[in-house]
Each structure stands twice: as structure tokens, then as C-alpha cells.
PDB file with one MODEL, atoms N, CA, C and O in Angstrom:
MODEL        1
ATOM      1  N   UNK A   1       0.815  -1.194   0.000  1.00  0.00           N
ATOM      2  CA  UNK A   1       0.000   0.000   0.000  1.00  0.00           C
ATOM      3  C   UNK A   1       0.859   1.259   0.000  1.00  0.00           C
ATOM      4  O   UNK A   1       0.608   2.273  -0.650  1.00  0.00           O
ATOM      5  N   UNK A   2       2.066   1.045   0.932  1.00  0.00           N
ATOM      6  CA  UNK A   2       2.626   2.462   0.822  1.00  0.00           C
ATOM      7  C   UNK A   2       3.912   2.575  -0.313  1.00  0.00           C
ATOM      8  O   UNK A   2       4.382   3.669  -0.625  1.00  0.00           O
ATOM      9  N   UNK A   3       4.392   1.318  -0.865  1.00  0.00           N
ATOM     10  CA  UNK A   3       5.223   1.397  -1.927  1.00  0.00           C
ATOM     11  C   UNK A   3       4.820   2.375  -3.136  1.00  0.00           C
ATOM     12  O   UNK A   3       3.816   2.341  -3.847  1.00  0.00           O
ATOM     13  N   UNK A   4       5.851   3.207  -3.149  1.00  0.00           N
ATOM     14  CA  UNK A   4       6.724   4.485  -4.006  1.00  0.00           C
ATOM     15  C   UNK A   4       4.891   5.134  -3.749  1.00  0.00           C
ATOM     16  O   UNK A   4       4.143   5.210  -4.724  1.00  0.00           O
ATOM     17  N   UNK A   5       4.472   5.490  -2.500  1.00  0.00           N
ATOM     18  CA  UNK A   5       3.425   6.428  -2.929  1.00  0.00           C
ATOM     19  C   UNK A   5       4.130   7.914  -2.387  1.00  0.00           C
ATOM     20  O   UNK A   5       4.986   7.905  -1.502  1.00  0.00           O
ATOM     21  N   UNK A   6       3.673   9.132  -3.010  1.00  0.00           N
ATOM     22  CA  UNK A   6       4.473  10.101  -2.481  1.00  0.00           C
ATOM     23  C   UNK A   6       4.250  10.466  -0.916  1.00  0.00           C
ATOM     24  O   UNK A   6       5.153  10.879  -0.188  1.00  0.00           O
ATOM     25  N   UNK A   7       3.245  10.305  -0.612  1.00  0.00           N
ATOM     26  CA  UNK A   7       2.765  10.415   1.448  1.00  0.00           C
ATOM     27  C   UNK A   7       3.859   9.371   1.824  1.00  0.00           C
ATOM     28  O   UNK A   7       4.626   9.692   2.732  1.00  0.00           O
ATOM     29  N   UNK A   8       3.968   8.517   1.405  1.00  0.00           N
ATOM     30  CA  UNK A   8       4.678   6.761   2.095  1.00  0.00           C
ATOM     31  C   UNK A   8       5.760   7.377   2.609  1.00  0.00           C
ATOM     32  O   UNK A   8       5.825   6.697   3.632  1.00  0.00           O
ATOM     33  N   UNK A   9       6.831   8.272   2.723  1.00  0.00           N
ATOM     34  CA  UNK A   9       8.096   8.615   3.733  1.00  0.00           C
ATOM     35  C   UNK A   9       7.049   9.538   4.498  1.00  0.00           C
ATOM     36  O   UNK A   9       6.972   9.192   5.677  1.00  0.00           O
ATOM     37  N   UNK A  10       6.287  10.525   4.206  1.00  0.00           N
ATOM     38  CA  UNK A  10       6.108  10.878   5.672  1.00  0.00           C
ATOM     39  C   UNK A  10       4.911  10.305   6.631  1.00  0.00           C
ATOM     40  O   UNK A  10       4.454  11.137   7.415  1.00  0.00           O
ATOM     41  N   UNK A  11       4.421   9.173   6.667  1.00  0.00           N
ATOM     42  CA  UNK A  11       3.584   8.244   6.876  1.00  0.00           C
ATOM     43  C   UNK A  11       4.700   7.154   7.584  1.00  0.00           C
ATOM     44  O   UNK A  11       4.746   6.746   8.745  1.00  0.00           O
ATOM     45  N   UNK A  12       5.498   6.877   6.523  1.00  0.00           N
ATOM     46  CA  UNK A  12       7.192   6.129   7.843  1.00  0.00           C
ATOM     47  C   UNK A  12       7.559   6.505   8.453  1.00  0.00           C
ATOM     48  O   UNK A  12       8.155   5.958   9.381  1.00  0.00           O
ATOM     49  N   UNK A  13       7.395   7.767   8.255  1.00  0.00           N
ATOM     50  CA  UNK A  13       8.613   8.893   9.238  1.00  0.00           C
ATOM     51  C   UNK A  13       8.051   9.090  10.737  1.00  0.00           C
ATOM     52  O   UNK A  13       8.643   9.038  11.815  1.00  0.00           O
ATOM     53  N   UNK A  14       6.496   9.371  10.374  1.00  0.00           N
ATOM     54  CA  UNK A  14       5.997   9.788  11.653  1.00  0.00           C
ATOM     55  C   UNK A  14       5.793   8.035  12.023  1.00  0.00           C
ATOM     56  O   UNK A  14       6.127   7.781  13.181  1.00  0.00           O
ATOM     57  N   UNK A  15       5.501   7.315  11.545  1.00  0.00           N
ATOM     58  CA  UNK A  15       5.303   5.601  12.752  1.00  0.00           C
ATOM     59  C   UNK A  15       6.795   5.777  13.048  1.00  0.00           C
ATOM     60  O   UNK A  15       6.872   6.309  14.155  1.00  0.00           O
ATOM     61  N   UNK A  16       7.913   5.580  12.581  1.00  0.00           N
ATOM     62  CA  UNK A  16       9.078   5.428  13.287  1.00  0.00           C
ATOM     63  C   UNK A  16       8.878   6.753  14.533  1.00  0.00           C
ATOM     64  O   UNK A  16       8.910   6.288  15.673  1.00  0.00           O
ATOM     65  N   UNK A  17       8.699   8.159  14.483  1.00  0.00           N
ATOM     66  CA  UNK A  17       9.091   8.679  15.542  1.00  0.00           C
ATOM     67  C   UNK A  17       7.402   8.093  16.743  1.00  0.00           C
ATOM     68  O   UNK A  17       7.710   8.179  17.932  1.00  0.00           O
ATOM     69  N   UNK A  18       6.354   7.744  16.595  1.00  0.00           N
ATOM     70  CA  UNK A  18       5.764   7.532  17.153  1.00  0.00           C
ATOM     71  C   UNK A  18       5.926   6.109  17.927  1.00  0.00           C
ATOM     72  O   UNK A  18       5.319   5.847  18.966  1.00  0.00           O
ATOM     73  N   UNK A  19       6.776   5.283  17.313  1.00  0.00           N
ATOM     74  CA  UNK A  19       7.064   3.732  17.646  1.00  0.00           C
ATOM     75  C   UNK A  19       8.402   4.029  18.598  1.00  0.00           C
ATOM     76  O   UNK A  19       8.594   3.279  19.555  1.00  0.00           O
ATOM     77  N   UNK A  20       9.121   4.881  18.391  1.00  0.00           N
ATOM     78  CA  UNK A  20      10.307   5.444  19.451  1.00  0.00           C
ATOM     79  C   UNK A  20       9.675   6.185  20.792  1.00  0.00           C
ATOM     80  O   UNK A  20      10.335   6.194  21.831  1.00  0.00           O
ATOM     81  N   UNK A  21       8.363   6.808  20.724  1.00  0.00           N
ATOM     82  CA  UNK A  21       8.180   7.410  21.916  1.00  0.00           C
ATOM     83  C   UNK A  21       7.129   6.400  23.063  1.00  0.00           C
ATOM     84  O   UNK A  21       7.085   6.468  24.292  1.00  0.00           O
ATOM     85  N   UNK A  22       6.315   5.442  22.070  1.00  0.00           N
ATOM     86  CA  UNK A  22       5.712   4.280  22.969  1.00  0.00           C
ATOM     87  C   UNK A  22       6.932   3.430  23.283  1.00  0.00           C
ATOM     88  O   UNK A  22       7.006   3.156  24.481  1.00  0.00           O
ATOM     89  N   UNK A  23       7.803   2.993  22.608  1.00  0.00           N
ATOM     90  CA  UNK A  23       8.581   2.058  23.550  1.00  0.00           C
ATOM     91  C   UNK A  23       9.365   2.806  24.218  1.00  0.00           C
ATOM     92  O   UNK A  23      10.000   2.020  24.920  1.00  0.00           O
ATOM     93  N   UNK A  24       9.816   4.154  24.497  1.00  0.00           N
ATOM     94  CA  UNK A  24      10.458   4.547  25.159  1.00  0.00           C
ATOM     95  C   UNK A  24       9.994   4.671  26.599  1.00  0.00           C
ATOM     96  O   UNK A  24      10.614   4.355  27.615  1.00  0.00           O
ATOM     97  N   UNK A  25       8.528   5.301  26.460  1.00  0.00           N
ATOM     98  CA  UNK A  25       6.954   5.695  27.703  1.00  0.00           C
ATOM     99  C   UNK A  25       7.359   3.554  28.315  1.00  0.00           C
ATOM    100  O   UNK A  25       7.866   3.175  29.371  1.00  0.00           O
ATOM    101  N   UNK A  26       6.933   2.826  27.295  1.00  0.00           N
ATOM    102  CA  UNK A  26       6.464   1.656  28.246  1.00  0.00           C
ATOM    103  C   UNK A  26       7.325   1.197  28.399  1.00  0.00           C
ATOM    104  O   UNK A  26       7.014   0.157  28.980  1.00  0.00           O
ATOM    105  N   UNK A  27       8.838   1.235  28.222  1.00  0.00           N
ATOM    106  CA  UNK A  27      10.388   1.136  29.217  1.00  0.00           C
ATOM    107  C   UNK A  27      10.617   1.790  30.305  1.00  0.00           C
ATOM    108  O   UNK A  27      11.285   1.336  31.233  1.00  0.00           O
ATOM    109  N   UNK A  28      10.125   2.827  30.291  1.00  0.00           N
ATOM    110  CA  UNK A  28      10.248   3.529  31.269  1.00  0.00           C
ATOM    111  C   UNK A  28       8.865   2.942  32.498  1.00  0.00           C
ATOM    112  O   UNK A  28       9.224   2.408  33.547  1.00  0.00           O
ATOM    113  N   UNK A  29       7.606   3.097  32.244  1.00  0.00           N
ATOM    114  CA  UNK A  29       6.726   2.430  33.208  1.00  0.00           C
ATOM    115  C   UNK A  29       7.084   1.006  33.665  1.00  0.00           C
ATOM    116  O   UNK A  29       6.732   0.606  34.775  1.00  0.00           O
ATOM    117  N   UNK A  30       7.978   0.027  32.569  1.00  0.00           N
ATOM    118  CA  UNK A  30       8.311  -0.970  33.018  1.00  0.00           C
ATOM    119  C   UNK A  30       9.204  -1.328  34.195  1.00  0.00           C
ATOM    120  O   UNK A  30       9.233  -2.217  35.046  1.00  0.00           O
ATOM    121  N   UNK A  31       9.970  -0.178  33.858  1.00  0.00           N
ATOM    122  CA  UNK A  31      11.164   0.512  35.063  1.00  0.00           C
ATOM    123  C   UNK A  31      10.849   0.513  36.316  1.00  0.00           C
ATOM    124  O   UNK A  31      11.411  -0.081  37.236  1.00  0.00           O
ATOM    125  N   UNK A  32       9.440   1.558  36.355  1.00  0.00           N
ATOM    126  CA  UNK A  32       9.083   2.058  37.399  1.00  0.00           C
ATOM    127  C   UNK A  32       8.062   1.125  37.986  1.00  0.00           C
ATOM    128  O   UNK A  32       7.764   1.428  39.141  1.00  0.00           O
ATOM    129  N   UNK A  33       7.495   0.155  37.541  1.00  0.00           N
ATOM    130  CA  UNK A  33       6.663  -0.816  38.056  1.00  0.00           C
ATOM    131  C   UNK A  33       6.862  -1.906  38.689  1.00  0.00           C
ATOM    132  O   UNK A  33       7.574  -2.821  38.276  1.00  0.00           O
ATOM    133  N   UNK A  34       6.119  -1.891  39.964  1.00  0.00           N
ATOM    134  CA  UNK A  34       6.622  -2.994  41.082  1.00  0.00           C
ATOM    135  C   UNK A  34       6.382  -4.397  40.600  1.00  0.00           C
ATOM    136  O   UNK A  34       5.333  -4.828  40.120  1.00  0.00           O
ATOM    137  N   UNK A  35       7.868  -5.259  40.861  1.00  0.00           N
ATOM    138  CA  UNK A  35       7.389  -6.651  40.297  1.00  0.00           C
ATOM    139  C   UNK A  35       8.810  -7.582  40.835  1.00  0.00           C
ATOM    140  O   UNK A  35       9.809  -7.172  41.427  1.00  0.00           O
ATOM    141  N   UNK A  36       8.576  -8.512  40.529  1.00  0.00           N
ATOM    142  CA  UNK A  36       9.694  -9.377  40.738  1.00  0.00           C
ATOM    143  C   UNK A  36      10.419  -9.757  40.298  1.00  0.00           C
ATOM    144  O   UNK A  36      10.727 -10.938  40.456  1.00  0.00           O
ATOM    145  N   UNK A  37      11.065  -8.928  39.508  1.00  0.00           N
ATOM    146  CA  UNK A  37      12.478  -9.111  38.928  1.00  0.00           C
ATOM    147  C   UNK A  37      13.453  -8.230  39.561  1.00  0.00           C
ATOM    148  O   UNK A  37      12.943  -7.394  40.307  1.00  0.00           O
ATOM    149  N   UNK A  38      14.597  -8.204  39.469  1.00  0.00           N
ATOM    150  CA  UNK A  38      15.311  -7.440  40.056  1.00  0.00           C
ATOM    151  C   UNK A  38      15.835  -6.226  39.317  1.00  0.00           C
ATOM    152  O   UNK A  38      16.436  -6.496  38.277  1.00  0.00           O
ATOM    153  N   UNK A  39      15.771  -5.420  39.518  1.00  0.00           N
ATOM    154  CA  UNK A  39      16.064  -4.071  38.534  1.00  0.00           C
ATOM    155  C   UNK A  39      17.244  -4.232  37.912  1.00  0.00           C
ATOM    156  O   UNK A  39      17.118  -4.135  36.691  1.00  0.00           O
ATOM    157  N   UNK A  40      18.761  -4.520  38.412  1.00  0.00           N
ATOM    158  CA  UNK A  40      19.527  -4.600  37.299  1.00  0.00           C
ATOM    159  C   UNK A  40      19.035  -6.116  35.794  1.00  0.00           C
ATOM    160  O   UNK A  40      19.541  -6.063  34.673  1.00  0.00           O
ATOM    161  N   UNK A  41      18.486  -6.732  36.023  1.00  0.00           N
ATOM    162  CA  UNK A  41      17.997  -8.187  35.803  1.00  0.00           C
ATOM    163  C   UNK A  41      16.682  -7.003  34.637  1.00  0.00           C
ATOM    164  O   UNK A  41      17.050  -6.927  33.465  1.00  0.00           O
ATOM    165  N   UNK A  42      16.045  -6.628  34.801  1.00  0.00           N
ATOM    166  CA  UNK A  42      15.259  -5.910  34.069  1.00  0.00           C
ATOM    167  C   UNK A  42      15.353  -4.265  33.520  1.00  0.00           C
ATOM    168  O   UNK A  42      14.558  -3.469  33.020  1.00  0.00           O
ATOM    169  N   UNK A  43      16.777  -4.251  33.913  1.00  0.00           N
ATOM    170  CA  UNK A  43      17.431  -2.768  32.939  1.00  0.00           C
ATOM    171  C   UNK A  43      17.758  -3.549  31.734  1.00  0.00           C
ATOM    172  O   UNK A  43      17.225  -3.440  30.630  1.00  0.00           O
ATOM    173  N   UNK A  44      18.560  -4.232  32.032  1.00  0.00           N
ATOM    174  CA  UNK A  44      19.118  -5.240  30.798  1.00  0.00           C
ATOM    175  C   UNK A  44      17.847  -6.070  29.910  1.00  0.00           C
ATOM    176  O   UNK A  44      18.071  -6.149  28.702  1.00  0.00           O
ATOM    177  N   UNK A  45      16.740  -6.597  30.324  1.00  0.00           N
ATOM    178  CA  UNK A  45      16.002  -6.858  29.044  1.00  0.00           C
ATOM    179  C   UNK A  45      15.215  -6.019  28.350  1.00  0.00           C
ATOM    180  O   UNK A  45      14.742  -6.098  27.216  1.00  0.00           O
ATOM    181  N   UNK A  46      15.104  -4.785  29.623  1.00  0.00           N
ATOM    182  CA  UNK A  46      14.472  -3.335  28.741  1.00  0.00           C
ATOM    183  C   UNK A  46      15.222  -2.974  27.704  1.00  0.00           C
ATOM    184  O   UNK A  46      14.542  -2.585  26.754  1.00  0.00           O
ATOM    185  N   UNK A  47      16.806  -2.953  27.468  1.00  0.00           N
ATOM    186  CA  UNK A  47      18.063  -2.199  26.958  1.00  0.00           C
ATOM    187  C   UNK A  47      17.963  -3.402  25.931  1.00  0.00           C
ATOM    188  O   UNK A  47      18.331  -3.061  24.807  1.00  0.00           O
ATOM    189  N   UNK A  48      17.624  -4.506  26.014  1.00  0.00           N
ATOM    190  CA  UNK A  48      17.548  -6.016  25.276  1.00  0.00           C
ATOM    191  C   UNK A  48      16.499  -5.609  23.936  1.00  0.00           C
ATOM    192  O   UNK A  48      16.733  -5.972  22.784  1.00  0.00           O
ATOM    193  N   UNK A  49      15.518  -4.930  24.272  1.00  0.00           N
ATOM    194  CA  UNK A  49      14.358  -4.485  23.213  1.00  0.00           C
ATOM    195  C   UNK A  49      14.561  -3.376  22.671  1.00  0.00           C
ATOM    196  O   UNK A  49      14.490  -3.198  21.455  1.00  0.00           O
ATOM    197  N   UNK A  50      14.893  -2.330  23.670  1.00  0.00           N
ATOM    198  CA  UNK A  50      14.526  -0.788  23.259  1.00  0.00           C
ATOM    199  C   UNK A  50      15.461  -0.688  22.007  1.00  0.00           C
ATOM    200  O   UNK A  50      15.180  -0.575  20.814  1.00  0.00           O
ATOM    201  N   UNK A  51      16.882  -0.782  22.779  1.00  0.00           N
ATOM    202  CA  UNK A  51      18.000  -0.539  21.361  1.00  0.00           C
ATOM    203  C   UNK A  51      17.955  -0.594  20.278  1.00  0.00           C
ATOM    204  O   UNK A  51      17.897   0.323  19.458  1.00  0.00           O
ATOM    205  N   UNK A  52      17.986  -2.213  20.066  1.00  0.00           N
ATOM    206  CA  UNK A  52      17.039  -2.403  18.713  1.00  0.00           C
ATOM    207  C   UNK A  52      16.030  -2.177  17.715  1.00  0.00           C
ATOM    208  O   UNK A  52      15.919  -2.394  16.509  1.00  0.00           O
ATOM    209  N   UNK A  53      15.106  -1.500  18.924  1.00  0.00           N
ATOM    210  CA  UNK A  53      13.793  -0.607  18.030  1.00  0.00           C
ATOM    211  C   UNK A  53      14.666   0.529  17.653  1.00  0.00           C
ATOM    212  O   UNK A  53      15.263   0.688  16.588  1.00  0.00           O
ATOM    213  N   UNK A  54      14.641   1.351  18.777  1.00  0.00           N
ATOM    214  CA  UNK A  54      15.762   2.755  18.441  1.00  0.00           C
ATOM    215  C   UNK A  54      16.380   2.881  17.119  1.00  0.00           C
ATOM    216  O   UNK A  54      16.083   3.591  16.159  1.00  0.00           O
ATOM    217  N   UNK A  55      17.522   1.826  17.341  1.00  0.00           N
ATOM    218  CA  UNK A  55      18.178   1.697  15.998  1.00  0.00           C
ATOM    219  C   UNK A  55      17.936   1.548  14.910  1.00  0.00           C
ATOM    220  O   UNK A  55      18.614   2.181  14.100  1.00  0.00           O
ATOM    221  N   UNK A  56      16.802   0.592  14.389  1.00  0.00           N
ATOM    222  CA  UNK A  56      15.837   0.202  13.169  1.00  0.00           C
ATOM    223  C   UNK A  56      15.615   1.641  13.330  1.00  0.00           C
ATOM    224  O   UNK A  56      16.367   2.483  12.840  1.00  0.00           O
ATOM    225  N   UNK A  57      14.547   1.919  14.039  1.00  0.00           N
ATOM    226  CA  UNK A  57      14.016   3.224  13.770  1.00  0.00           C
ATOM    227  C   UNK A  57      14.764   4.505  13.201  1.00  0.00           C
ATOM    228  O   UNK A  57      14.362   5.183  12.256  1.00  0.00           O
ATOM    229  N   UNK A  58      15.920   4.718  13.938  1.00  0.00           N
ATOM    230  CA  UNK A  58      16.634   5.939  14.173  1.00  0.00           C
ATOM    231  C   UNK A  58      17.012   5.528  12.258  1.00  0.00           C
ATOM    232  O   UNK A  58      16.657   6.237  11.317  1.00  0.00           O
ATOM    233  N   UNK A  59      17.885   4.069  12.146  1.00  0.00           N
ATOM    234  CA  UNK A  59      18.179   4.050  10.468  1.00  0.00           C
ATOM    235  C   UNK A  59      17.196   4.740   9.296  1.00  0.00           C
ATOM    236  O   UNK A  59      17.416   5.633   8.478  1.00  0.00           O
ATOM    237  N   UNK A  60      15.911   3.852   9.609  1.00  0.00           N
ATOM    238  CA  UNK A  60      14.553   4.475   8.791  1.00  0.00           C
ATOM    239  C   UNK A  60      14.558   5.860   8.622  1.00  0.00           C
ATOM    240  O   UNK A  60      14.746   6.376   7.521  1.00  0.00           O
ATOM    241  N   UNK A  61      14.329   6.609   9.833  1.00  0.00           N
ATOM    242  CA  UNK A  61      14.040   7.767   9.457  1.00  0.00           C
ATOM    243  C   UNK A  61      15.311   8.532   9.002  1.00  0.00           C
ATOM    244  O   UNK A  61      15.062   9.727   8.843  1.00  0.00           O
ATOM    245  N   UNK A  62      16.955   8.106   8.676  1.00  0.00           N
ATOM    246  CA  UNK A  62      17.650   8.867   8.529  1.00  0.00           C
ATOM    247  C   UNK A  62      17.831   8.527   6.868  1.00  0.00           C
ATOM    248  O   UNK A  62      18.377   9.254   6.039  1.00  0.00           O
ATOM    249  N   UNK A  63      17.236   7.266   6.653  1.00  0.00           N
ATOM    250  CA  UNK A  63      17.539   6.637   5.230  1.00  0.00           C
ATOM    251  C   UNK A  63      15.971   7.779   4.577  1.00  0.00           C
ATOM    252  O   UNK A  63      16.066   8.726   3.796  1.00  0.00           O
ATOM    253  N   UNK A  64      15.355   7.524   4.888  1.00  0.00           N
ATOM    254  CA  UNK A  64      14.144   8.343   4.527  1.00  0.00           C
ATOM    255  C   UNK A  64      13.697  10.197   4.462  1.00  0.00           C
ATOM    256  O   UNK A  64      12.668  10.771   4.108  1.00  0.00           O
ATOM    257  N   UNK A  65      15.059  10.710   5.000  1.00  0.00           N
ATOM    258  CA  UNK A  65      15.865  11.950   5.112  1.00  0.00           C
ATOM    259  C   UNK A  65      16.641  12.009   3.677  1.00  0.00           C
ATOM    260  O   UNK A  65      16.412  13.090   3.135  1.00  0.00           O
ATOM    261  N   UNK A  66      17.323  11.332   3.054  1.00  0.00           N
ATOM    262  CA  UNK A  66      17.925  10.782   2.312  1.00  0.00           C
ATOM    263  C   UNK A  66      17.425  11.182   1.243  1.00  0.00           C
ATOM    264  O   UNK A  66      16.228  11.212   0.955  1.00  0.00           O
ATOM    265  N   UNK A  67      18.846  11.696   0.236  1.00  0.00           N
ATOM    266  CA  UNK A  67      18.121  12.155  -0.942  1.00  0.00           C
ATOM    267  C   UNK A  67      17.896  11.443  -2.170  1.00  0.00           C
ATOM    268  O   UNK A  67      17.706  12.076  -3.209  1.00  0.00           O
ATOM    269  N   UNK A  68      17.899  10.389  -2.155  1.00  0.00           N
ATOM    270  CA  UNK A  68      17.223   9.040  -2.416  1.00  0.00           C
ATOM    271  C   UNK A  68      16.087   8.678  -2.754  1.00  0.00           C
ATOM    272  O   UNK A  68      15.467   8.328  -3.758  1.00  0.00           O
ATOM    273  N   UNK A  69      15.865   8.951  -0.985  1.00  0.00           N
ATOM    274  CA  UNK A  69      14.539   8.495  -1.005  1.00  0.00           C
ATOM    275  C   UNK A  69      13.760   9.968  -1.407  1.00  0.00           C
ATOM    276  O   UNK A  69      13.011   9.772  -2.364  1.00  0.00           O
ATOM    277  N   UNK A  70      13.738  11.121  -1.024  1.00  0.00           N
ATOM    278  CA  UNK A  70      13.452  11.989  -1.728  1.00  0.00           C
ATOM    279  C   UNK A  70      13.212  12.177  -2.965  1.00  0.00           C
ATOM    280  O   UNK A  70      12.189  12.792  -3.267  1.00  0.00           O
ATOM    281  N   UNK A  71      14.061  11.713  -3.944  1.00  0.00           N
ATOM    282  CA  UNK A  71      14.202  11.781  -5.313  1.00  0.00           C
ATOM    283  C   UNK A  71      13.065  10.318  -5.616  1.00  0.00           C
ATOM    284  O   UNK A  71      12.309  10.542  -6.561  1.00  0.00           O
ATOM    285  N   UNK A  72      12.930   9.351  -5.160  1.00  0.00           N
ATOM    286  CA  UNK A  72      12.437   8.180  -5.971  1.00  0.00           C
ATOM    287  C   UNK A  72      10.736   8.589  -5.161  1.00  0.00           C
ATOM    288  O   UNK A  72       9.788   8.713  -5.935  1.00  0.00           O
ATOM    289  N   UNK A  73      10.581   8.700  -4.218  1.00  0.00           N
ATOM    290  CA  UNK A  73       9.268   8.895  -3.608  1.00  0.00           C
ATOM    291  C   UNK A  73       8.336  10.204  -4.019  1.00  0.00           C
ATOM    292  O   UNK A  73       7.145  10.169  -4.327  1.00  0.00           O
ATOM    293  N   UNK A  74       9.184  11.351  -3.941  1.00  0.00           N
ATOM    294  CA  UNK A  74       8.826  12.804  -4.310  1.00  0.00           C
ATOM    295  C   UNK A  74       8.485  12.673  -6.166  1.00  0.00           C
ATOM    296  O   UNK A  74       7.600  13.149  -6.877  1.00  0.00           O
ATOM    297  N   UNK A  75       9.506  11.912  -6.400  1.00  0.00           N
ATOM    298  CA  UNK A  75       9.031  11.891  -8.298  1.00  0.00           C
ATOM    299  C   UNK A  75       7.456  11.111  -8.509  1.00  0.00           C
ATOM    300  O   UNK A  75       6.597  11.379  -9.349  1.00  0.00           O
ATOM    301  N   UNK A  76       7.438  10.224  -7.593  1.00  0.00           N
ATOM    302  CA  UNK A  76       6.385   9.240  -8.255  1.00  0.00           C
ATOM    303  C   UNK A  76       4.676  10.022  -8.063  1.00  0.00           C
ATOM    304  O   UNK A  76       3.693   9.463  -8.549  1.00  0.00           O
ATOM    305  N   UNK A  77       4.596  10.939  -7.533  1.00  0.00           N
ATOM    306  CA  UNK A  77       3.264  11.805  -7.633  1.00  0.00           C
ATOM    307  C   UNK A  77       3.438  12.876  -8.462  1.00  0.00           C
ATOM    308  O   UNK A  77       2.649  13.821  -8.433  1.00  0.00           O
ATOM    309  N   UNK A  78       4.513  12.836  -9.302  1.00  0.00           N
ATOM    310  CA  UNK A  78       4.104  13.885 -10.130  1.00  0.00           C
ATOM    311  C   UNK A  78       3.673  13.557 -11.506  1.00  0.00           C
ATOM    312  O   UNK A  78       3.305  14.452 -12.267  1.00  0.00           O
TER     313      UNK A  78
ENDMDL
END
């Protein structure tokens, strides 16, 4: 659906920054929520998920910055 449409980067752009601020919010409540694991024991599987989103993410939106993707996405609605 969103292949080469001209909306499709900023339609990625905003789920990547919106997918960075929910897992960031529910790492952080995970943090702060009473349970039975031990906090260093559950910094590390928070840091186990988040990174990885981060990173995918942080790539996406910098590849999608890109004048690349600019040029092949921005051409196809005209």
C-alpha cells in the first residue's frame, strides 16, 4: 500500500518517531513498576528491546531523510 506512494516517507517517518516514543513511555513504566524481577535483571532486558527498536528506527528515518529516497518517492506523484 505504501510502496513508491508520495505520502509513504512521511507516513514512515511519523510511525518510526511515534514507535520510538511508545517504547520509550512503556520502558520507562516498566522501570518504574513494582514486580519481581530485580532491577539490574530488568534494565538489561528493557536495553535487550529498546535498542534495537531505536536503531531500526533511528536508520529508517535517517535513510528516509535521504536524498534518495526523496528523489524516488517525491518523483512518483508527479
Amino acid at each position: 500500500m505504501l510502496l513508491l506512494q508520495p505520502w509513504s516517507r512521511a507516513v514512515l517517518e511519523f510511525f518510526c518517531w511515534v514507535l520510538t516514543a511508545l517504547t520509550l513511555f512503556s520502558a520507562y513504566a516498566r522501570l518504574r513498576a513494582p514486580g519481581a524481577m530485580r532491577r539490574g535483571t530488568l534494565a538489561v532486558s528493557i536495553a535487550l528491546f529498546v535498542l534495537p527498536v531505536l536503531a531500526i528506527c533511528g536508520a529508517t528515518i535517517y535513510t528516509l531523510r535521504g536524498e534518495e529516497a526523496i528523489r524516488v518517492l517525491g518523483a512518483r506523484g508527479r
